[in-house]
N, C-alpha and C positions, 0 to 999 in steps of 0.2 A: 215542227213549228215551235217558234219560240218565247213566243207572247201570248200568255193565258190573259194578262191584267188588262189589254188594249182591248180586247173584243166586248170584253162587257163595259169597262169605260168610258170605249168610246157608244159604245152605243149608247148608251146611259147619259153620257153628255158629262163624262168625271175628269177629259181628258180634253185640252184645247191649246189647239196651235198658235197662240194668242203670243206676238215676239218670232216667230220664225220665218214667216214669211208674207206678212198681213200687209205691206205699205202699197203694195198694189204689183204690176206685170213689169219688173225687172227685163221683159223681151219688145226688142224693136221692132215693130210693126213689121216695119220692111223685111224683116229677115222669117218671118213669119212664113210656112205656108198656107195654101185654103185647106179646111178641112174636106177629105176627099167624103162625098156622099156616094156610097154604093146606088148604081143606078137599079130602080124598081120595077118588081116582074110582078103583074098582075095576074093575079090566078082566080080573081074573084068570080072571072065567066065563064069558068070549068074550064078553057081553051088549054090545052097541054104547053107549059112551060117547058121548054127546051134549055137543057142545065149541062154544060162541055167539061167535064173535068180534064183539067189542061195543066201543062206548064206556061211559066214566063217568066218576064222581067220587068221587077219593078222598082223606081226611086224611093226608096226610103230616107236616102241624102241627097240631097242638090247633085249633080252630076255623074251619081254615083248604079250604078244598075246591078241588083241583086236578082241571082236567078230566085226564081219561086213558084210555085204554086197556086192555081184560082181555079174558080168556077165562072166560065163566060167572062173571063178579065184573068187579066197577071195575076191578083193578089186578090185575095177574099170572094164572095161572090156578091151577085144581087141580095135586096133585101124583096123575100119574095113578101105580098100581101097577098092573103087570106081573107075570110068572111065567116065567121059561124052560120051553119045548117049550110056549106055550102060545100061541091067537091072540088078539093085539089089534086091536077092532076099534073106529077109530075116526068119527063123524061130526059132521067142523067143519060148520060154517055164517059163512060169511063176513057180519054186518050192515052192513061198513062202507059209503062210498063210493066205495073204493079197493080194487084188489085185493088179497091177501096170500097168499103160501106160507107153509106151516110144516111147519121141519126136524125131524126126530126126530135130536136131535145128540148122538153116541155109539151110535145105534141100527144094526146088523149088519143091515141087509133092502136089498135090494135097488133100483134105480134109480126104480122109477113109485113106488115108494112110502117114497121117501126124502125127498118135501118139498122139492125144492132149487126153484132158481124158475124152471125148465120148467112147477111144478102151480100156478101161480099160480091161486088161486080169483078170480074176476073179482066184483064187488061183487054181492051177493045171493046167490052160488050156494054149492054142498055141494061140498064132499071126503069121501071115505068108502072109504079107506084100510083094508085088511087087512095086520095087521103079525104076520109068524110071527115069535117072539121066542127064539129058538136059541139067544144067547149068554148067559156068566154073572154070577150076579147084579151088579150096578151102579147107582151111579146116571147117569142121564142129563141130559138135559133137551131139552125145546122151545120153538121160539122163529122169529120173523119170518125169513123168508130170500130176502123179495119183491125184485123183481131194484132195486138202484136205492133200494131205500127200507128196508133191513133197520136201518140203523144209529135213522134217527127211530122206525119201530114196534115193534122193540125198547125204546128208550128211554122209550117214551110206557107199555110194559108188556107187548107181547104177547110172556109168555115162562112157561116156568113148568119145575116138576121133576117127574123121571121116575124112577120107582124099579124094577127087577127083582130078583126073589129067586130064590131056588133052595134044591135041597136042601141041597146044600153048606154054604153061607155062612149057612143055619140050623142047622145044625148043630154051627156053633162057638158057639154059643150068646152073641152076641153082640148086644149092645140092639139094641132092634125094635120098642117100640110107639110108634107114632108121633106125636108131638106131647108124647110123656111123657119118654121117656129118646132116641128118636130123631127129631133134630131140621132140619127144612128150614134152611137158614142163606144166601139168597140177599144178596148184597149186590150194592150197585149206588152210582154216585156220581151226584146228578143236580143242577142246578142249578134256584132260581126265581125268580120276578120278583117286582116288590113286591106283587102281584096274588095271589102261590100259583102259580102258573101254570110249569108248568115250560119250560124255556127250552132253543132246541133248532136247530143250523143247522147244516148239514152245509158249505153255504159257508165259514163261519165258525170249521168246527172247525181246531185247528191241524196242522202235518204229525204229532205223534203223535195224533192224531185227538182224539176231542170230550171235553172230560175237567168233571166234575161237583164243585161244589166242597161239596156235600153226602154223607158217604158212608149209605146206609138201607140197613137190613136189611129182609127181607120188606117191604117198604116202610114202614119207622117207623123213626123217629130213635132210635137208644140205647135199641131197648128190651130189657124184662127176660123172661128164663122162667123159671116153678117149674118145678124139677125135682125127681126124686128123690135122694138121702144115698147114691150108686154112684157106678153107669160110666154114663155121661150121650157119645151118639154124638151128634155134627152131622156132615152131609153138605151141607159147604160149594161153594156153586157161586160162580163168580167170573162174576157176570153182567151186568157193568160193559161199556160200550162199547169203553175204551179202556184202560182204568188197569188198572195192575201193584197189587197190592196186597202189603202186609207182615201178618202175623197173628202176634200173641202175646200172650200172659195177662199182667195188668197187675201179679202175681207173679212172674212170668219162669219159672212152673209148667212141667214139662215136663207133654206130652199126645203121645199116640201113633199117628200116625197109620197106619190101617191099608188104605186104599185108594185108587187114585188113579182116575182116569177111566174107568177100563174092568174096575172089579174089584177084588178083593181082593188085594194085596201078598202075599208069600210069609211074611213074616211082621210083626207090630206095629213101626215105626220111629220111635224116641223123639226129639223135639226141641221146642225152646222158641222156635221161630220158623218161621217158614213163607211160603214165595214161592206167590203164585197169578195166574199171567195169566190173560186174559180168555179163556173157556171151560172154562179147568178146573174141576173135582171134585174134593175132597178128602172121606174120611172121617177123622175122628179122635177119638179116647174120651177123656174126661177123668174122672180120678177125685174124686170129688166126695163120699165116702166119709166125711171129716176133716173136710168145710166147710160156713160156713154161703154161699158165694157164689165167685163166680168171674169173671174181666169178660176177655171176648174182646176186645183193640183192635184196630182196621184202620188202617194206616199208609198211607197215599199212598207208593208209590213216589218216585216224582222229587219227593216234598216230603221228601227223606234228600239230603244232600247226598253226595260221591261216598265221602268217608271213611266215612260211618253214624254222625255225629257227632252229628245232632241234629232231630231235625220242626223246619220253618220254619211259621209261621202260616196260614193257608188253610182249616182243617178247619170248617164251621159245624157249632155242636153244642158247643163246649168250653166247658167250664166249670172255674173255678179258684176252690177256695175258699182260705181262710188256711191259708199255710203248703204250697198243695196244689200238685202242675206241672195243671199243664191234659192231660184227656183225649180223648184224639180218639175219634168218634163208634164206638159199641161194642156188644156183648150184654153183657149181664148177667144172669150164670145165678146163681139165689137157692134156695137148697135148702130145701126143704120135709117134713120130714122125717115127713110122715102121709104121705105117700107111701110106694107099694109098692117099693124099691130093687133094683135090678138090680147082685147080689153078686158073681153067676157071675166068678171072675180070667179076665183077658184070656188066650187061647190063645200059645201062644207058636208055634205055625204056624199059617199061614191059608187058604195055597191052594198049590198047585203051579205054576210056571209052565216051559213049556216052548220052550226057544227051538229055531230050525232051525240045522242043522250048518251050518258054513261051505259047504259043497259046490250046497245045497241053494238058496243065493242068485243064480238066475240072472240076473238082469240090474240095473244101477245108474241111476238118476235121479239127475239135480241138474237145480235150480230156482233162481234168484235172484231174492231181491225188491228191487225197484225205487225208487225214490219220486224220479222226475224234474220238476226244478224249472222246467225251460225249456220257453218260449212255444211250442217247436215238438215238447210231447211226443205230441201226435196223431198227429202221422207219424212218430213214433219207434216208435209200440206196432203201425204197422204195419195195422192194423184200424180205415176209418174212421171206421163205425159203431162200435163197442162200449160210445163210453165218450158216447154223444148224450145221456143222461139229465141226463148232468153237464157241458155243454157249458160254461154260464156259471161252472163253477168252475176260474180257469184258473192258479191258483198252483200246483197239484202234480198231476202224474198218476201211480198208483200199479200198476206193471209187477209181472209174475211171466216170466222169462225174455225181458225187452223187449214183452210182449204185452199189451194190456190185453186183460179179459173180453168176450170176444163169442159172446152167446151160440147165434149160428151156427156157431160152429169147436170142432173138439174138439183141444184139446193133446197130450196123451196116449191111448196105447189100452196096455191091460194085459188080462193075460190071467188068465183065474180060475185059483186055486189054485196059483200058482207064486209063490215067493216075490221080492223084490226088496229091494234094501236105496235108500231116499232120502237125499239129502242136499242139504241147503236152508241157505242162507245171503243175507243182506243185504246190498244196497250203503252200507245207513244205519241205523243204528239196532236196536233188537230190535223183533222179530214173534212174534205166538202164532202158529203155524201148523195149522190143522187139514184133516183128512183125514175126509171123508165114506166112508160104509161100512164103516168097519172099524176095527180096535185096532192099536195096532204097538206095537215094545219097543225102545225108547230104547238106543244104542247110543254116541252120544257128545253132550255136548248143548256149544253154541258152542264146541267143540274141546276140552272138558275131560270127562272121566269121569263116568260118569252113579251119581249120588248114589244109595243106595238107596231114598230115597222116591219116585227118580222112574222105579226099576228095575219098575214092574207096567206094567200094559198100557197105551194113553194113545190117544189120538187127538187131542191137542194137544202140540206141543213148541215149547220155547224157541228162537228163533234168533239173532244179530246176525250184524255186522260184522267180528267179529274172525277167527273160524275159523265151521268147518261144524257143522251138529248134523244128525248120522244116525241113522233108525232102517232096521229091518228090519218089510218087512209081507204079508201075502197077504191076499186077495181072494177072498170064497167065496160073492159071489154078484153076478150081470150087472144090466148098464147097458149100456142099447142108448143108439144117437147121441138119440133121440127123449128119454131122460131118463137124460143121466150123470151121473155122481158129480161133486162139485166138487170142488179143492182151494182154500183159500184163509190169506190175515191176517185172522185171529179179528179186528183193530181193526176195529168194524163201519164206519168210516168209510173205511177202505182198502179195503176190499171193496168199499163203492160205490163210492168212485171206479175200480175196477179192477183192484187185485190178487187175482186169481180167476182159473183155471184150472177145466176142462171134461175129463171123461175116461173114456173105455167101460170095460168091462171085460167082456169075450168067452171061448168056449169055444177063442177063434183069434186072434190077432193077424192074423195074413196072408194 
């Protein structure tokens, strides 16, 4: 990755799009499509959800049909809901010809039915997973985590959103009906060929892994949703293979975002720009109250050069009329004002969060990732199985403490309920890094002070090269050796090649 100076600037609010593309939506209505809402699977009355891993075909262009991948649809799946204290019970069915896992990512349960790719479903067969759903509300997601091949069936679609509620976070009476005022917002960058066909090589990806020079929301180019004349919520998932994204309103509008990965923020945190690596959740309200529209843009990261002086060309989807800058691929929320409005004012507290006393931190982890260039990194990781899937790719092998993933060995053993504090850093570049099982609370992120957006709970953090990013975490439920937790770089193509860790978590360490 190639931008240290944008992540904390823009976080920080050092850095602003103000001249690039603020004069409002350069896109004509008409040409616009609807934003597709994935249709909703209720799980909140224990009833077994029935989940088809399938192939199909779906329009990403006007006239155009690319074959792909879904869950109960062409492309992506339902967004299932959830209920804390309550059971979800799900039943995949794998149609493919290849096996597939799938992660419940963000999801608090325990090791056999965590999805990691121990439960790989073998071609034709059923998973049918019992999920006790204990933590609070969030959004999640699911998605491919088959050992070896998560980076292409993600890509190709198998992924989708995960919602949990509770009493709590109804109670702030905050948007919630779904598809109207609370909105799926999945983006992804994907590329195609002259065919439609999307285009896809794990060989081929480069060392920041496989990057799409198309950005789609829900899978559709630049499209629009009606909404309500309010508070209008997206529950943004950054569900891109590789790419870093930038988010801001083609107004330079602040909007506030009020949750990050794992839940509700302590309280609403106002900004006009927004970082999301690949895994994260963001929630954020926009007020839509004054207007007749609004237009989300997605920035390519490393298409910012290092000052944030300017987008360099790449984005398909721009369009530049007279007088206009060109916009890169976007929502466009259009207000509809026969619509029922959601008035209720934003709360100004949202959740409690509680962190453990210093004392309470009994043991420290550090992790470093890897990305070794030379011909002799097989016997560098040590393991001379682990990385056989990937034999013929022999430009980079991708380490977590010198080790590639094998998944005969477990890295780590921790023990439930004691807390610890991690610290993970890079020898090259930034990684999303995530953690299976659980939430943790960001503690310092690449050596600098953790921003308050990115102060709530999270199971993904920023890392590079420069300094360490730590958090603090505990573990409230086992993973035996037969199905442990992983840790890994969200880049799904780092992961296949290897950067992936294995690790119990017991009533006992010893």
């Amino acid at each position: 990755m190639s931008l240290k100076l944008s992540r904390r600037q823009f976080l920080g609010g050092g850095l602003s799009f103000t001249g690039l593309c603020l004069a409002g939506p350069a896109w004509s209505n008409t040409a616009r499509p609807s934003l597709p809402i994935p249709p909703l699977a209720d799980g909140t009355n224990g009833e077994p959800l029935d989940l088809t891993i399938r192939t199909g075909m779906w329009s990403f262009k006007p006239g155009v049909m690319t074959p792909t991948l879904g869950i109960n649809q062409d492309y992506l799946g339902p967004t299932i809901r959830t209920r804390r204290n309550t059971e979800l019970n799900l039943n995949y069915h794998n149609t493919l010809t290849e096996g597939v896992s799938v992660h419940g990512h963000g999801l608090h349960v325990p090791g056999n039915v965590d999805g990691g790719p121990q439960l790989e479903m073998p071609a034709g067969e059923h998973w049918q997973p019992t999920l006790s759903i204990v933590q609070p509300a969030a959004t999640c997601w699911y998605h491919s985590h088959t050992h070896g091949k998560t980076g292409t069936q993600t890509y190709r679609g198998l992924a989708g959103m995960m919602i949990i509620d509770d009493d709590e976070a109804v109670s702030k009476e905050l948007p919630n009906r779904y598809g109207l005022d609370d909105l799926p917002v999945i983006i992804q960058d994907r590329t195609f060929d002259a065919a439609g066909r999307l285009v896809y090589s794990l060989e081929d990806a480069g060392e920041d892994g496989w990057f799409g020079d198309t950005a789609v929301i829900n899978g559709a180019l630049s499209p629009v949703a009606e909404v309500p004349a309010g508070m209008v919520r997206l529950r943004i998932l950054n569900g891109a293979n590789a790419r870093f994204y930038i988010l801001t309103f083609a107004d330079n509008r602040t909007f506030h975002k009020i949750a990050s990965d794992g839940g509700l923020l302590e309280a609403p945190v106002p900004m006009t720009t927004m970082e999301m690596s690949p895994g994260e959740r963001c929630e954020i309200i926009v007020d839509l109250s004054e207007d007749t529209s609004a237009e989300l843009l997605t920035f390519f990261e490393d298409d910012i050069d290092e000052e944030g002086e300017g987008i360099v060309s790449g984005l398909v989807g721009l369009v530049t009329g007279p007088g206009q800058s060109a916009a890169p691929a976007s929502l466009l929320l259009r207000v509809d004002r026969t619509l029922v409005a959601h008035t209720v004012p934003m709360p100004e507290r949202l959740a409690t969060i509680e962190r453990p006393d210093p004392e309470e931190i009994r043991k420290t982890r550090e992790f470093v990732l890897e990305m070794d260039h030379g011909e002799s990194d097989r016997a560098h990781a040590g393991h001379s199985g682990g990385h056989g899937a990937h034999a013929g790719h022999g430009a980079m092998t991708m380490t977590i403490n010198g080790a590639v993933m094998d998944m005969s060995v477990i890295n780590e053993r921790v023990e439930r309920g004691v807390w610890e504090r991690w610290r993970i850093r890079s020898d090259q570049g930034a990684h999303p890094f995530h953690v299976h099982g659980c939430s943790f609370l960001v503690e310092q992120m690449e050596g600098a002070a953790v921003t308050p957006d990115q102060a709530g709970w999270k199971d993904t953090v920023v890392l590079d090269d420069d300094d360490w990013s730590e958090f603090v975490v505990r573990f409230d439920h086992l993973a035996d050796e037969d199905f442990p937790y992983m840790y890994h770089c969200h880049i799904l193509e780092h992961e296949d090649q290897g950067m992936m860790g294995q690790f119990t978590v017991t009533d006992t360490t010893g």
